[in-house]
C-alpha positions as CSV (number, residue, x, y, z in Angstrom):
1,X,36.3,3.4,-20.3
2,X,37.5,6.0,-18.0
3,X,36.1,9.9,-17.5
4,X,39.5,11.4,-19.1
5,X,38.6,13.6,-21.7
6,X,40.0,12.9,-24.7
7,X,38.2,15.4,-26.8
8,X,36.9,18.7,-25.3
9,X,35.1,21.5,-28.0
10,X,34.4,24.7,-26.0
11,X,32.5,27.3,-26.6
12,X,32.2,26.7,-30.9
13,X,31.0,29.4,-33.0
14,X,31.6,29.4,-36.7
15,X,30.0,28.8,-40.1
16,X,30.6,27.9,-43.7
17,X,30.6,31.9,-44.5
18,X,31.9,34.9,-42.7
19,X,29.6,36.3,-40.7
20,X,26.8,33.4,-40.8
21,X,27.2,31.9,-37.4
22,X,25.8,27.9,-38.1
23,X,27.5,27.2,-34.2
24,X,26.8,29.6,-31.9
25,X,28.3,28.6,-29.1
26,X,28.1,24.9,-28.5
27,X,30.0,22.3,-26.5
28,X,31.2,18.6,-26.9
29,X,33.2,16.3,-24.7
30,X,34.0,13.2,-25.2
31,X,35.5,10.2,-22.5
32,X,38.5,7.6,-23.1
33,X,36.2,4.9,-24.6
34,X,33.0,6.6,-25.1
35,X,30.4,6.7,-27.4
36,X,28.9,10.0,-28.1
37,X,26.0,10.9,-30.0
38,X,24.4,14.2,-31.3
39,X,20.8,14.8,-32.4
40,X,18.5,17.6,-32.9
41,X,16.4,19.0,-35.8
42,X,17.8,19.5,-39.6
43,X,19.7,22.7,-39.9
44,X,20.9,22.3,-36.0
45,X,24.3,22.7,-36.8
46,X,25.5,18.9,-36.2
47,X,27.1,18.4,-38.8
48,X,28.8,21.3,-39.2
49,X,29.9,20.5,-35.4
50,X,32.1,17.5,-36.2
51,X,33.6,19.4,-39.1
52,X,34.7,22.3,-37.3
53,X,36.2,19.6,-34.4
54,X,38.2,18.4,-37.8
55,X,39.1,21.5,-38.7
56,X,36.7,21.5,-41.9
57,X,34.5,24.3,-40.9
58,X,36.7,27.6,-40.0
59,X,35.7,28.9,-36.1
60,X,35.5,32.8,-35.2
61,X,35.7,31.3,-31.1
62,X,36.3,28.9,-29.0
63,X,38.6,26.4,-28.6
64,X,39.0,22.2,-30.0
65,X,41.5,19.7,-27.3
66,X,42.8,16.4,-28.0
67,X,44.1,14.9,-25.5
68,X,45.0,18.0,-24.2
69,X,46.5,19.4,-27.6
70,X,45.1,22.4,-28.8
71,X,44.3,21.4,-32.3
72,X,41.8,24.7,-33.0
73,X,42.1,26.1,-36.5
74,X,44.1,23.4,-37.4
75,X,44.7,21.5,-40.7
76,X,42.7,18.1,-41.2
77,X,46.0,16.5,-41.7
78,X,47.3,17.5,-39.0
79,X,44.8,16.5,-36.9
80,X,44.6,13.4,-38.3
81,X,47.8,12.1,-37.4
82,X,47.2,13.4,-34.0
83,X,45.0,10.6,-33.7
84,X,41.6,11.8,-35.0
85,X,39.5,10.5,-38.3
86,X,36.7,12.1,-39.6
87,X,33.9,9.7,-42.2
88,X,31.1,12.0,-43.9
89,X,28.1,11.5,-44.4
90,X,28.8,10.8,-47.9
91,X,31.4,10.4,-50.8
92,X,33.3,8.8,-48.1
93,X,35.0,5.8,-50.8
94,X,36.6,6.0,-53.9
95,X,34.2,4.2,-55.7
96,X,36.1,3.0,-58.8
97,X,39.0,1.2,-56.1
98,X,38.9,-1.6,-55.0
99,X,38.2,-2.6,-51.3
100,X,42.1,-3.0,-50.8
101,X,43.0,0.0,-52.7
102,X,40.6,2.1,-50.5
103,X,42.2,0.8,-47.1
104,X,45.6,1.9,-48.8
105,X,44.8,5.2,-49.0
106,X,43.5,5.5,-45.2
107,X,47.1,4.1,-44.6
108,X,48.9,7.7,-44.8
109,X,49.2,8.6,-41.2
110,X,49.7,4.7,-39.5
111,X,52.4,4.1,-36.8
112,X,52.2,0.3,-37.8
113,X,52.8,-1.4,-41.2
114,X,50.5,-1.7,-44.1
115,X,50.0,-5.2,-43.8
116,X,49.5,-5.3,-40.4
117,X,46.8,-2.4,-40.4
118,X,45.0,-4.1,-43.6
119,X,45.1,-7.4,-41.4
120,X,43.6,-5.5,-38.1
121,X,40.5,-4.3,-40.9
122,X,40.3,-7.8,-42.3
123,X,40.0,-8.9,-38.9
124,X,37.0,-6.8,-37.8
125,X,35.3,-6.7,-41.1
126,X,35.9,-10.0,-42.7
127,X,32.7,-9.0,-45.4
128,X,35.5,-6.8,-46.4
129,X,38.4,-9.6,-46.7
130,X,36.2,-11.6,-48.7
131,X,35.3,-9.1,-51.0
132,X,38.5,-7.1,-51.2
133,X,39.3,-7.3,-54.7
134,X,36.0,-6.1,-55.8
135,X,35.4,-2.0,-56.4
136,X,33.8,-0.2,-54.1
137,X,31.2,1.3,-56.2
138,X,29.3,-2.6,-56.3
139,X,29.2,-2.3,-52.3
140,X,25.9,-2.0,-50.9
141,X,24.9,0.7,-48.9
142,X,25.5,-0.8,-45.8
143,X,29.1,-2.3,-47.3
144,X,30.2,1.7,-48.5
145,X,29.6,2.5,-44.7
146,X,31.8,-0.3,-43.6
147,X,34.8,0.4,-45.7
148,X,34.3,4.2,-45.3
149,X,34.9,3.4,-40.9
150,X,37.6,1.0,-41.5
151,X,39.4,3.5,-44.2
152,X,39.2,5.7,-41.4
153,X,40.8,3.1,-38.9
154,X,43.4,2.5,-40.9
155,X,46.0,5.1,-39.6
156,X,44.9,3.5,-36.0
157,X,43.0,6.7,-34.7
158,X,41.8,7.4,-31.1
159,X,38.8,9.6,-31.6
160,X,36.6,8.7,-34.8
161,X,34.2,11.5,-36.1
162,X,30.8,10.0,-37.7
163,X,28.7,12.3,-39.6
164,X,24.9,10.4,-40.0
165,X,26.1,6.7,-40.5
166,X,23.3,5.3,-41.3
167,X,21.5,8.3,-44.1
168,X,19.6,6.3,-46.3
169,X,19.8,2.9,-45.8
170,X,17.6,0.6,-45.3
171,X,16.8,-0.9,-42.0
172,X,19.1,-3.8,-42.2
173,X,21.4,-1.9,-42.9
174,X,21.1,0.6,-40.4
175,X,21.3,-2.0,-37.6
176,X,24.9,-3.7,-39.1
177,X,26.0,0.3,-39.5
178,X,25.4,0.5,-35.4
179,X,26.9,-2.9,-34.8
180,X,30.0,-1.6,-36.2
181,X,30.1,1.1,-34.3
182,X,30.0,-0.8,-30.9
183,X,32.4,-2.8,-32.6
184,X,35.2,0.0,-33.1
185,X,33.8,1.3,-29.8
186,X,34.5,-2.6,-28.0
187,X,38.5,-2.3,-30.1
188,X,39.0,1.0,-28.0
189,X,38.0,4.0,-29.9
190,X,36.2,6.9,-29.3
191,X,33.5,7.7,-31.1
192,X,31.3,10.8,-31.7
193,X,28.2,10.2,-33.7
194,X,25.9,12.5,-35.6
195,X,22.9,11.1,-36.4
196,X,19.3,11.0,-37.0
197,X,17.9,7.5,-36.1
198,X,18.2,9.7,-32.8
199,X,16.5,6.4,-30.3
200,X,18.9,3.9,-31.3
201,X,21.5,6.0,-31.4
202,X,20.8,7.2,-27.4
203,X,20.4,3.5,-26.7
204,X,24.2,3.1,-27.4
205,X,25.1,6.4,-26.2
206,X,27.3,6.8,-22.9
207,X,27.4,10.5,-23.5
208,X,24.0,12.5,-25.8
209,X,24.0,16.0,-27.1
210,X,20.8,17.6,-28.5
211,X,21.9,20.5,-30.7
212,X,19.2,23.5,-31.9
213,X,20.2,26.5,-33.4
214,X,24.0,25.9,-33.3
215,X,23.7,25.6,-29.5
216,X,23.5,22.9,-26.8
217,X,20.0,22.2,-25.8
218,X,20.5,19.1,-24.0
219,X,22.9,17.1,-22.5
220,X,23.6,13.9,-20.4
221,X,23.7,10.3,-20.7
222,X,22.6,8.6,-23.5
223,X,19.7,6.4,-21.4
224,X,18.5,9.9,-19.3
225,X,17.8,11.5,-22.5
226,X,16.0,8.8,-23.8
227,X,13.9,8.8,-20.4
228,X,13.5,12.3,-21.0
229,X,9.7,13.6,-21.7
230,X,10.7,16.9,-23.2
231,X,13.7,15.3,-25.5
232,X,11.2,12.4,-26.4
233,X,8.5,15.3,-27.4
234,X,11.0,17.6,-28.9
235,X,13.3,15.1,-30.8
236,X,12.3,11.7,-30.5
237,X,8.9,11.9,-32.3
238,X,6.3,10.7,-28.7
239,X,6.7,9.4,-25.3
240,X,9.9,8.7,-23.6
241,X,11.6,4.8,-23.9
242,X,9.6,2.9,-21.3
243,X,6.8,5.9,-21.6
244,X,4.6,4.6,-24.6
């Protein structure tokens, strides 16, 4: 990991509508090899935040980098083969392909060969090899999440976008989503998180964000935030880690 940014938002403010201003003014980097996570209250404007970074959500200011590109008001497409994926929070498989048929249609925007990208997936989520001829739509919970990260590997991006990983499932399952996620993390891609199991998510955190009203309320490492009485008040539901 180094302290290059590889992503840089600046200064965001957009919405869904014109004139509605959901971001209103916020700010994301993110380091070569970081983890980065974003939390704060529903209807902070979090996950509007990663889609307008992915060009989903149309931005009346400010400016998106990647790796020193200016990718603002750009096309998803396009930033995806710049080297960014984006996996939402949900519809994020086709449920009625197969495992392998999903992975193929990740596959667009790859500098290496099918096989060898369906072998680097394999490789990292062997639940998925063993299971690849089945349909998606028989995956557990936990199982959708997995295919829906290594769908979005599949066209080898730097930067991955994660828009609440773990909504919904149960707490097995919440704890193999976040062991994926150091896993991608460990293979040497950035990550910036959205989600709302906000402690664990700090724990694994080199870089936190705590969004409110469309604007930065917090920031800092992920373990100073967690240490933090007015975050752990505010947005962690008590006392700070270590504080009970």
């Amino acid at each position: 990991m180094t302290d290059a940014p590889v992503l840089v938002a600046e200064d965001l403010v957009g919405g869904y509508v014109a004139e509605v201003d959901i971001l209103r003014g916020c700010a994301l980097t993110a380091g070569e090899g970081e983890i980065v996570v974003v939390i704060g209250p529903n209807g902070a404007g979090k996950s509007t935040l990663v889609k307008a970074i992915f060009g989903l959500v149309p931005l009346r200011q400010g400016t998106v980098t990647l790796h020193g590109t200016d990718v603002t008001g750009q096309r998803p497409n396009r930033i995806s083969a710049l080297g960014m994926s984006y996996v939402p929070q949900v519809n994020n498989v086709f449920p009625s392909l197969t495992i392998q048929e999903n992975l193929e249609m990740g596959a667009a925007n790859s500098r290496a060969t099918m096989d060898e990208r369906m072998d680097a997936m394999y490789a990292l989520f062997p639940r998925l090899r063993e299971r690849r001829r089945n349909r998606a739509e028989g995956l557990s919970g936990g199982e959708r999440q997995m295919l829906a990260v290594a769908r979005a590997l599949m066209p080898e991006p730097s930067v991955l976008l994660l828009d609440e990983p773990s909504a919904g499932l149960a707490p097995k399952a919440v704890g193999e989503v976040f062991e994926t996620v150091q896993q991608v993390n460990a293979s040497g891609v950035t990550i910036v998180m959205i989600e709302q199991n906000a402690r664990a998510a700090l724990a694994l955190a080199d870089r936190g964000y705590v969004l409110e009203g469309g604007q930065n309320r917090f920031t800092g490492k992920g373990a100073d935030l967690l240490d933090d009485p007015q975050v752990a008040e505010l947005y962690l539901g008590g006392g700070a880690a270590g504080r009970e």
